[in-house]
Backbone bond lengths (Angstrom), bond angles and torsions (degrees), N, CA, C in turn:
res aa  C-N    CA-C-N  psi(-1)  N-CA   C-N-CA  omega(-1)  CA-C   N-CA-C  phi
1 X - - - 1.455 - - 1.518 108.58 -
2 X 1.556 107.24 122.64 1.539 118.07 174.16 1.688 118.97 -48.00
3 X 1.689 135.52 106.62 1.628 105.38 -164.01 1.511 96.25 -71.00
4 X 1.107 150.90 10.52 1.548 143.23 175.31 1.693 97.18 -82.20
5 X 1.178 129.53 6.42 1.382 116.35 -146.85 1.684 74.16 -115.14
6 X 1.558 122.01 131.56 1.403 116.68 155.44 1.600 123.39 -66.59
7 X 1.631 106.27 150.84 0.989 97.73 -178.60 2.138 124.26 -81.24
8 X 1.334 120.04 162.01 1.291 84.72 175.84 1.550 134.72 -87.99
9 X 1.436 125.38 150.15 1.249 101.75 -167.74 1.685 118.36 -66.43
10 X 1.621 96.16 -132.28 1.497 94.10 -176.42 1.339 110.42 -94.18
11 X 1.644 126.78 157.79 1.450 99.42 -172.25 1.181 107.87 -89.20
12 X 1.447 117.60 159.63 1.755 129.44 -164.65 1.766 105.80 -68.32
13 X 0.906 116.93 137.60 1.396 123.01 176.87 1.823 110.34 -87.86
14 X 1.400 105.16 112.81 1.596 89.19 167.79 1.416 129.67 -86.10
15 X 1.500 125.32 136.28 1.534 137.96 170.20 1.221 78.25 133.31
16 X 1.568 71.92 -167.44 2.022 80.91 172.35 1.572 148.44 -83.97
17 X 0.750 133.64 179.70 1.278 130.29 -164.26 1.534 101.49 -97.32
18 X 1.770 105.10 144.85 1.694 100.71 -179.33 1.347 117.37 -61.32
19 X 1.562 125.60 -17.36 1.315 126.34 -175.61 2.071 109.94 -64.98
20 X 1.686 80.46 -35.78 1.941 95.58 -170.06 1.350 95.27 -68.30
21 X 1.379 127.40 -34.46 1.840 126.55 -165.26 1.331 94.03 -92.88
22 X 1.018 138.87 -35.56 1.720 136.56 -171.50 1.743 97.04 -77.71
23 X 1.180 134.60 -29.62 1.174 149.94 -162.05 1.483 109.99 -93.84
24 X 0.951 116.72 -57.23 1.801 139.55 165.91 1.926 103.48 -55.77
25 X 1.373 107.58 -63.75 1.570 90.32 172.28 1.518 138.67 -102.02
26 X 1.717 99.84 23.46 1.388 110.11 157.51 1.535 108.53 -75.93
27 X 1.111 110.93 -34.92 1.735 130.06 -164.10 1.641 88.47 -64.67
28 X 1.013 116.09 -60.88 1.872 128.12 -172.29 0.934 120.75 -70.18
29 X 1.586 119.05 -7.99 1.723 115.19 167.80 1.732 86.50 -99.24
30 X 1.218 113.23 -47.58 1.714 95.51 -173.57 1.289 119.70 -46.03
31 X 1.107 126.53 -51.04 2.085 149.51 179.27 1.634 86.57 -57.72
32 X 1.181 125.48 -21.13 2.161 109.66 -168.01 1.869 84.20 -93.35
33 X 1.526 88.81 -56.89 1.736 91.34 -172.82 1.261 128.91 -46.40
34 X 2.071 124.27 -25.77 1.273 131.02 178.55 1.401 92.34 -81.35
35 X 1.619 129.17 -55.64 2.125 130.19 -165.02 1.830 85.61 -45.23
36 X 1.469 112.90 -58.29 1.632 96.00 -157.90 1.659 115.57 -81.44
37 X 1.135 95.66 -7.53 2.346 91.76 171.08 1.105 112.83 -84.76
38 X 2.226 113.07 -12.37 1.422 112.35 -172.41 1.833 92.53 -87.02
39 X 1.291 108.73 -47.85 1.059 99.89 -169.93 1.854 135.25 -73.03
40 X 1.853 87.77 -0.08 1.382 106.08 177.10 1.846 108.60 -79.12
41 X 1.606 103.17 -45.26 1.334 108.13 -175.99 1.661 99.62 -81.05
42 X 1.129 132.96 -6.99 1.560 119.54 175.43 1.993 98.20 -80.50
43 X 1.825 117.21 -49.42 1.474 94.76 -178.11 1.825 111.43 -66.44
44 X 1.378 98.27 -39.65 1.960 87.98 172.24 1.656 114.21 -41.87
45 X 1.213 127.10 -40.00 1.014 110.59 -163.79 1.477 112.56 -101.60
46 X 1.693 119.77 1.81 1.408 113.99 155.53 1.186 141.32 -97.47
47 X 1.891 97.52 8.29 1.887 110.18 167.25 1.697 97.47 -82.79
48 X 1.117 86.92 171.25 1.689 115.11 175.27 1.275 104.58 -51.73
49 X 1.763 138.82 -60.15 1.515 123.40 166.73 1.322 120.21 -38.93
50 X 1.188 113.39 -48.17 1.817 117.29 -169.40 1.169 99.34 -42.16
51 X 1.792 99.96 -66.91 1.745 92.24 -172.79 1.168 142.76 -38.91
52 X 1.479 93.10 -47.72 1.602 101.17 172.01 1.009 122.80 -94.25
53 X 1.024 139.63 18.21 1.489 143.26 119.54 1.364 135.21 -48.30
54 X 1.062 116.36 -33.97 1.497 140.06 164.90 1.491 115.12 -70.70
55 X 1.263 100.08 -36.08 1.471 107.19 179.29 1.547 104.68 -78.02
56 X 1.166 124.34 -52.68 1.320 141.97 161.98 1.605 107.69 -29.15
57 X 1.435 114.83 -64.06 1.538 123.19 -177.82 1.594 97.46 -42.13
58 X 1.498 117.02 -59.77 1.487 121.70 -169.87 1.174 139.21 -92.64
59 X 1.771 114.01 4.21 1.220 112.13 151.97 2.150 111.65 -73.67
60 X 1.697 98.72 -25.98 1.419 107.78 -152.60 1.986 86.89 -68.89
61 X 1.227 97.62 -22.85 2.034 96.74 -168.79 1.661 105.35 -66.01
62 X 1.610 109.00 -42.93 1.202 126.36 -157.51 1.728 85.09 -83.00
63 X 0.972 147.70 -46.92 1.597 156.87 -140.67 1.505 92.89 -79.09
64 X 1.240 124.08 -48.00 1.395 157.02 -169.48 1.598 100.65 -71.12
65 X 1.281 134.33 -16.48 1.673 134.98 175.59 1.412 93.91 -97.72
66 X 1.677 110.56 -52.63 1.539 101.94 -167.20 2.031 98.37 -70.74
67 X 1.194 113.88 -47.81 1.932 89.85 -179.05 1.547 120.12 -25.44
68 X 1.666 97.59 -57.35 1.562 105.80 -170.12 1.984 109.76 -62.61
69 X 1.226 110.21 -11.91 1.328 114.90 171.41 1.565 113.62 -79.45
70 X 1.806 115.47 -49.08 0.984 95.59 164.32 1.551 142.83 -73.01
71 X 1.171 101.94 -1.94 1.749 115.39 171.89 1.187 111.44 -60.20
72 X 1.584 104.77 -45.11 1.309 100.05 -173.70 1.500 126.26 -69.74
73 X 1.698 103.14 -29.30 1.466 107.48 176.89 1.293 132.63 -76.39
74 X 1.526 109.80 -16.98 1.379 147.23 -179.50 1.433 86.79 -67.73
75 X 1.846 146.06 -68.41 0.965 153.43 142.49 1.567 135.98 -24.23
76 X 1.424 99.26 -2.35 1.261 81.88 172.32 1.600 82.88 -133.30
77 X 1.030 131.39 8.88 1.617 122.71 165.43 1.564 102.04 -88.74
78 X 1.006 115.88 -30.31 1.799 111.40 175.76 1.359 101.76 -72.04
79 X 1.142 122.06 -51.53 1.903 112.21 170.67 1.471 103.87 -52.81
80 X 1.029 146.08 -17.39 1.928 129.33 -162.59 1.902 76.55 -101.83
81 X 1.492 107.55 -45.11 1.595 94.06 -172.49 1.826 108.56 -47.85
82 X 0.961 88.72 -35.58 2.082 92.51 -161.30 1.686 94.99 -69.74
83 X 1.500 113.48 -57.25 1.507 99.56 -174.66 1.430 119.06 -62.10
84 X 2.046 127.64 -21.01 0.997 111.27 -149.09 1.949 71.06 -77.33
85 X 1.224 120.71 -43.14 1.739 107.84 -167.72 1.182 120.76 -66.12
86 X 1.202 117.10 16.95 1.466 124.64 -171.84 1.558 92.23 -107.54
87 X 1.130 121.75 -75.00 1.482 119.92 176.55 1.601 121.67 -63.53
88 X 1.209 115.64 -15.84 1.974 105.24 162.74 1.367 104.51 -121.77
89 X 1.228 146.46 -9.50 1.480 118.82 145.99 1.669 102.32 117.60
90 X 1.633 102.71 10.48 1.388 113.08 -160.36 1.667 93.70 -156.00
91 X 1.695 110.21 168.05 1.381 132.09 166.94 1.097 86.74 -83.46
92 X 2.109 117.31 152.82 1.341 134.06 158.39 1.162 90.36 -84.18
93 X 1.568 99.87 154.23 1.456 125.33 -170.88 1.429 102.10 -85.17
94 X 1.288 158.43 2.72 1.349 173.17 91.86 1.504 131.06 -106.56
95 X 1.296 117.88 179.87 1.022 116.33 -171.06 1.514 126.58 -96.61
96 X 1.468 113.66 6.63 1.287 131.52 -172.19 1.772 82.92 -98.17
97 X 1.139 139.96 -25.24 1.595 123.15 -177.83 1.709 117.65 -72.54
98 X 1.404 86.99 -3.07 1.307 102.58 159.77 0.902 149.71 0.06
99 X 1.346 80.50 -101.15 1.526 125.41 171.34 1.113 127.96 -75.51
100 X 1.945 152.84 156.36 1.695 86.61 -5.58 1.712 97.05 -100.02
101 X 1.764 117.29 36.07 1.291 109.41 172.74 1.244 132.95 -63.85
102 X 1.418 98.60 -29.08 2.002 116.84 -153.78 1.598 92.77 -120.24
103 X 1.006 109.67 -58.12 1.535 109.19 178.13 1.747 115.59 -117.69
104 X 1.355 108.16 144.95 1.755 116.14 -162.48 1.658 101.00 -61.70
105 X 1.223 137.16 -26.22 1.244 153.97 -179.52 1.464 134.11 -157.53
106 X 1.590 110.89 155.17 1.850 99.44 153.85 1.537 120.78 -61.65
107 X 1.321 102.54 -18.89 2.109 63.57 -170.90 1.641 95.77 -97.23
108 X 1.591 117.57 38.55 1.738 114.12 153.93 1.558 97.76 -80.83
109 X 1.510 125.90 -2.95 1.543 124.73 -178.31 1.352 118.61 -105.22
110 X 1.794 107.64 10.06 1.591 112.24 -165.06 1.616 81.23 -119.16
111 X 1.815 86.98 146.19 1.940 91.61 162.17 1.479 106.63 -129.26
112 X 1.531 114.33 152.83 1.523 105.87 -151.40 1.869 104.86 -86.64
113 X 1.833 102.59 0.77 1.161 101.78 169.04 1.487 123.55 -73.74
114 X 1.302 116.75 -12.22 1.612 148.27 -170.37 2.161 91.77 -44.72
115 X 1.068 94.18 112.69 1.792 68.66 176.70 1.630 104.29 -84.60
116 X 1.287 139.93 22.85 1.392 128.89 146.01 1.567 105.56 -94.20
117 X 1.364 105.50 119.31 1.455 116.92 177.89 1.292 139.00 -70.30
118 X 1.408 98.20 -3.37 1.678 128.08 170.29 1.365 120.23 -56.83
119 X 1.482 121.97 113.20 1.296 112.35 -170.59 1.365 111.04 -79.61
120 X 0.928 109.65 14.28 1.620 123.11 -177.24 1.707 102.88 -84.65
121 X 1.209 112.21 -74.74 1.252 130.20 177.22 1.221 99.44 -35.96
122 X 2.208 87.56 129.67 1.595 87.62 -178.01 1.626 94.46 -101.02
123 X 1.640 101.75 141.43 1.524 104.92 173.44 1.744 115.58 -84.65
124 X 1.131 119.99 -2.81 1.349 113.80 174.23 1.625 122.43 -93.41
125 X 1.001 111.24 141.80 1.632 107.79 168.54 1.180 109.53 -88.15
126 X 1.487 119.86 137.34 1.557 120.92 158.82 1.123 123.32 -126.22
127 X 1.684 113.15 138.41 1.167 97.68 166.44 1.349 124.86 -145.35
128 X 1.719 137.41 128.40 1.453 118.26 -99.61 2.120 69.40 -105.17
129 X 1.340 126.57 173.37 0.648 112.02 -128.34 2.285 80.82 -125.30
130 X 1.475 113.39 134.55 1.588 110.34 -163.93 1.563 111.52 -93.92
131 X 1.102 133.12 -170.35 1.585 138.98 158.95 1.662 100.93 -45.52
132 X 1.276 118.66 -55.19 1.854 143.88 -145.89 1.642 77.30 -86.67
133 X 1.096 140.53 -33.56 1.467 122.77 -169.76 1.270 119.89 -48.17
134 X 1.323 147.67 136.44 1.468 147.08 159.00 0.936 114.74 -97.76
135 X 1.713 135.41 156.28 1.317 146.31 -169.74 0.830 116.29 -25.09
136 X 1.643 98.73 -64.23 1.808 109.71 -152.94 1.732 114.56 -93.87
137 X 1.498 109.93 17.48 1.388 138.90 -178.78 1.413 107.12 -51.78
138 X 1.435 149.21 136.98 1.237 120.22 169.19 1.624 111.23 -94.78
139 X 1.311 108.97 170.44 1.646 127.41 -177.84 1.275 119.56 -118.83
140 X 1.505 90.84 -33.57 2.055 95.61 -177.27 1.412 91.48 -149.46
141 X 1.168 109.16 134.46 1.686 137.09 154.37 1.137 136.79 -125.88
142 X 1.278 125.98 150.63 1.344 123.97 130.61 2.001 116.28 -147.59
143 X 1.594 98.57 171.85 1.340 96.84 -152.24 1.487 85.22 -113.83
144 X 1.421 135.54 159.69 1.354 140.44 176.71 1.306 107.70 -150.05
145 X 1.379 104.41 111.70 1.360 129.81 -164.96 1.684 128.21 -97.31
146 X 1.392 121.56 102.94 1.900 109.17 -173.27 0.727 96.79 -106.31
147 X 1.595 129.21 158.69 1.281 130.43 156.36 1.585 112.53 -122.49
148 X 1.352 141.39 173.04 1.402 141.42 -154.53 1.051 96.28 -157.18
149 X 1.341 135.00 132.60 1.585 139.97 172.09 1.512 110.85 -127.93
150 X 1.325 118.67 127.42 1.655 117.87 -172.21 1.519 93.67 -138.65
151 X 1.062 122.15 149.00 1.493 130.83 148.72 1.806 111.62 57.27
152 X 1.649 114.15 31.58 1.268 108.82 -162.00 1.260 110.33 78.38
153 X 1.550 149.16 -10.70 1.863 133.52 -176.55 1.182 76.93 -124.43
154 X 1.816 88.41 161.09 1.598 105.97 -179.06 1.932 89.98 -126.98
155 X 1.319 104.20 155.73 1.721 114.56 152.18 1.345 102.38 -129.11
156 X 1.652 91.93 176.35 1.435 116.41 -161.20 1.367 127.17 -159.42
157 X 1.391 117.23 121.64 1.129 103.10 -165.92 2.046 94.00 -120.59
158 X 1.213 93.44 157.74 1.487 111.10 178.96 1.471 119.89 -133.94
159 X 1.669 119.66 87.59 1.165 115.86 173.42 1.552 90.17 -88.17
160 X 1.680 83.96 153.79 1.960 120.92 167.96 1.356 103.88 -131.76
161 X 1.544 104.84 113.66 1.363 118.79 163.42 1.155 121.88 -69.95
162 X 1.290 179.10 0.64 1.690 160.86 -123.02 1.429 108.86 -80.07
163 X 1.667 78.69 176.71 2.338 112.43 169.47 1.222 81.75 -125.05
164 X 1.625 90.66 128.83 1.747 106.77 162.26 1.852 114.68 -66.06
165 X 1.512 126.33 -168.96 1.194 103.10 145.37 1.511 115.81 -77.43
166 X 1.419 133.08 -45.43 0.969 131.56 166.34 1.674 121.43 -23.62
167 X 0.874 128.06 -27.34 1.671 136.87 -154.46 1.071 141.75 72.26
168 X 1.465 124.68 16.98 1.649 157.26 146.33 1.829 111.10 -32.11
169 X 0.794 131.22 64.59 1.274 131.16 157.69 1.373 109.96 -33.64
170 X 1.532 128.92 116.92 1.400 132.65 -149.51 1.810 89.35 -136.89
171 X 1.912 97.67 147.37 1.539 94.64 140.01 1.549 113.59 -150.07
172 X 1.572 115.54 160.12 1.708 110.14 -169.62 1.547 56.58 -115.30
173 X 2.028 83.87 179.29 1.279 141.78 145.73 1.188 142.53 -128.22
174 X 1.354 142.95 104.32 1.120 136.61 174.91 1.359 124.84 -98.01
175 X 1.204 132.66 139.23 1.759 129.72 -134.71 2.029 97.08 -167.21
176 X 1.106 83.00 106.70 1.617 106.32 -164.84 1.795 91.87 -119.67
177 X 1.583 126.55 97.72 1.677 141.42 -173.45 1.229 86.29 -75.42
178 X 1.471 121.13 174.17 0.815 159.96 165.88 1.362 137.56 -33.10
179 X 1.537 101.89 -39.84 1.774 146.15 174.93 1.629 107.37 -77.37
180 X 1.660 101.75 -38.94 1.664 101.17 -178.61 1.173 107.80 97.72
181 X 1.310 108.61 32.89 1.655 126.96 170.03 1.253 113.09 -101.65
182 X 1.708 133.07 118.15 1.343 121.24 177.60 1.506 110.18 -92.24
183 X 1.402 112.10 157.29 1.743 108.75 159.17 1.348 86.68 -131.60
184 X 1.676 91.64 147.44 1.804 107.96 167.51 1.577 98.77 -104.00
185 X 1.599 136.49 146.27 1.287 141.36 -151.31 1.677 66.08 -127.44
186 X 1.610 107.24 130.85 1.411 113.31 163.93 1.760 115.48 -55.79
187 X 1.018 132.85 -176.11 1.732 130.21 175.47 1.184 116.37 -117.07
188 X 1.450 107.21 111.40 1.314 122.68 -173.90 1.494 107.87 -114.95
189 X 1.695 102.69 156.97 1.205 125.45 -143.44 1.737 108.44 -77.87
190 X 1.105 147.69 123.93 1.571 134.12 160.56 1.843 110.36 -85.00
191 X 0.790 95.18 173.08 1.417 112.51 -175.07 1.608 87.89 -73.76
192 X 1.497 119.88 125.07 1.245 144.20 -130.19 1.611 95.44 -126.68
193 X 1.549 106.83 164.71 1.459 131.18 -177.31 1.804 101.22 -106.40
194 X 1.244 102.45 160.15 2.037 98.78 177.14 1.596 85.92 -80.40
195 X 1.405 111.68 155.70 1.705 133.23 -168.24 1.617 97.52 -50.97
196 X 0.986 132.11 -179.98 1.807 121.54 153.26 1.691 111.96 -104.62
C-alpha cells in the first residue's frame, strides 16, 4: 500500500442514523406526552373540582387587582393619619375624624375586598398609637382573606397588611393547606411610608 494513498474511512451505514432514530422518537414520546397532559387537564377540568378550581384560579386573578387597590387606600389613610398628627400634635381618635379634612370621604376607609359590602364599613383597623406602644406595634391594618376548596378540604391563606408605629409598611401570611397545617410567613418589609 502506497503511504500517499488515504486510508478508507468507515464504511457508511445504510438507513438512518442513531442520532435520526433517537431524534425521531424523542419527538414521539414528547407529541404522546403533550395529547395525554391535554387530555388529562381537559377530564380534570370537566369534574366538579376542575370547575371550581377554575373558578377559584379567577376569582384569585380578579382578588389580586382589588388587594393592590386596597394598598393603596390603606396608604393613603396612613398619610391623612401623619398630617392629621402633624397639624394637632396628637393621633385622631379614629378614623372617621378624618374626614372630610384628611381624607375626601369614608369609603377612602372601605376596601372592596372587605366581605361586608357596605360602603360605610370601615375595612381598616386602627389603632391610634400609646406611650406603652413599641415600634413594630401596628397602627393601620387590614387582613385579606382566600379560601380554596378541592376534593371536599378547603385552605386558606390570610395576608395582613399594616404601618408599624415606626413607619415600616409590613406584610404577614398565614397559610393553613389543605391537611390543616398552618405556617405563619415571618413579616416582611414593603416599600414603606416616612414614620408619622
Amino acid at each position: 500500500m502506497n503511504p500517499e494513498t488515504p486510508l478508507p474511512g468507515p464504511a457508511r451505514q445504510q438507513g438512518p442514523s442513531c442520532w435520526a432514530v433517537g431524534g425521531v422518537s424523542c419527538l414521539v414520546l414528547i407529541i404522546l406526552g403533550m395529547i395525554l397532559l391535554f387530555v388529562g387537564v381537559h377530564q380534570a377540568l370537566k369534574s366538579k373540582d376542575g370547575h371550581q378550581f377554575v373558578g377559584q384560579i379567577r376569582a384569585l386573578v380578579h382578588n389580586t387587582s382589588d388587594a393592590v387597590e386596597c394598598e393603596e387606600k390603606l396608604r393613603a389613610v396612613y398619610g391623612a393619619i401623619g398630617r392629621y398628627r402633624a397639624k394637632n400634635g396628637a393621633y385622631p381618635a379614629d378614623i372617621k375624624s378624618l374626614v372630610p379634612k384628611y381624607l375626601p370621604q369614608a369609603t377612602s376607609c372601605h376596601c372592596s375586598l372587605d366581605p361586608k359590602p357596605d360602603p360605610a364599613n370601615l375595612t381598616f383597623l386602627y389603632v391610634p398609637p400609646t406611650a406603652a406602644s413599641k415600634p413594630g406595634d401596628a397602627v393601620l391594618s387590614f387582613t385579606w382573606s382566600q379560601q380554596f376548596a378541592m376534593g371536599g378540604k378547603t385552605s386558606k391563606i390570610d395576608t395582613l397588611y399594616y404601618f408599624t408605629v415606626s413607619g415600616k409598611e409590613m406584610v404577614r401570611q398565614t397559610s393553613t393547606d389543605f391537611d390543616g397545617r398552618s405556617v405563619v410567613t415571618p413579616p416582611r418589609e414593603q416599600a414603606g411610608s416616612p414614620p408619622l
